[in-house]
C-alpha positions in Angstrom: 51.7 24.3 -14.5 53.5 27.4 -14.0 57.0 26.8 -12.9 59.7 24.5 -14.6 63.4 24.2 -15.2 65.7 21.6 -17.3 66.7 18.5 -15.6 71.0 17.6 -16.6 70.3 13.8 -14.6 66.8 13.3 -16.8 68.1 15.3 -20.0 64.7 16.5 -19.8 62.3 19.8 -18.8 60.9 19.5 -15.3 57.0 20.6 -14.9 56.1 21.8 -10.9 52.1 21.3 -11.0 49.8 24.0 -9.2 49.3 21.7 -6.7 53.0 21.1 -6.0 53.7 24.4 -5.9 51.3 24.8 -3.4 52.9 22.3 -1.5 56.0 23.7 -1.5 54.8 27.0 0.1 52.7 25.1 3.0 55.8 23.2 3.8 58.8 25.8 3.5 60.3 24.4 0.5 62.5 26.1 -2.2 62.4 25.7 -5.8 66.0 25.3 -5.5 65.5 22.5 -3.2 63.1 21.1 -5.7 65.9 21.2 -8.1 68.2 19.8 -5.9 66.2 16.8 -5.1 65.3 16.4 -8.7 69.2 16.0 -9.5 70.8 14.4 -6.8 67.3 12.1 -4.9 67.4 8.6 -5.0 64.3 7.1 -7.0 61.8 4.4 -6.6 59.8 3.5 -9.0 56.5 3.5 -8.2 54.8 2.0 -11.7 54.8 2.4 -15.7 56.0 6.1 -15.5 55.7 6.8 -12.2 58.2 7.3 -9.1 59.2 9.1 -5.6 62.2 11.1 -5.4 63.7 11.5 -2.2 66.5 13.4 -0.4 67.9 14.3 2.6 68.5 17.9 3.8 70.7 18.4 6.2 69.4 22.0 7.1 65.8 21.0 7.3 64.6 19.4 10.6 61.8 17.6 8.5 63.5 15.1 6.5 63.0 13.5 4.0 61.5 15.6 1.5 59.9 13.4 -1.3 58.7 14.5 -4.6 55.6 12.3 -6.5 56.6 12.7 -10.0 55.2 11.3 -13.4 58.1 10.7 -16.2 57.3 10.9 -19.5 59.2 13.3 -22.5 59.0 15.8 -19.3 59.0 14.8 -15.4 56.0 16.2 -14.4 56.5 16.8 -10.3 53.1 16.5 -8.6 52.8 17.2 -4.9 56.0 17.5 -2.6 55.9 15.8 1.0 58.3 16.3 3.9 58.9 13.8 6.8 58.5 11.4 4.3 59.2 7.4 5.1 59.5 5.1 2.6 58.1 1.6 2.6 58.9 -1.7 2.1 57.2 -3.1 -1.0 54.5 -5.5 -0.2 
């Protein structure tokens, strides 16, 4: 994990994982979008520690982007999706 910056609405470093920074540059998305979502996404909890982050940009025509992130005493993001559609719980 190469890339990371502090989280103000976690109090808390965030971790960008190779593989989510891979993600990012396949599908056109800024690490200041990353932060962006990280601050101001609306979160569903997934399971013990993990959750999907999700936001809206109104710029982007391939919305929503959603982050897969682990939280722990940092929140680790692991893969970044766009044209993402949550679903109802089961």
């Amino acid at each position: 994990m190469s890339e990371s910056f502090h989280s103000a609405r976690f109090g808390k470093r965030v971790w960008l994982t190779n593989h989510a920074i891979e993600a990012m540059a396949k599908r056109h998305v800024t690490l200041a979008e990353v932060e962006i979502l990280v601050e101001q996404g609306s979160i569903r909890e997934k399971g013990h520690g993990h959750a999907w982050i999700s936001h809206h940009f109104p710029a982007r025509g391939d919305n929503l982007v959603c982050a897969a992130v682990v939280v722990g005493d940092t929140l680790i993001v692991k893969t970044i999706m766009v044209d993402w559609q949550q679903r109802q719980p089961q």
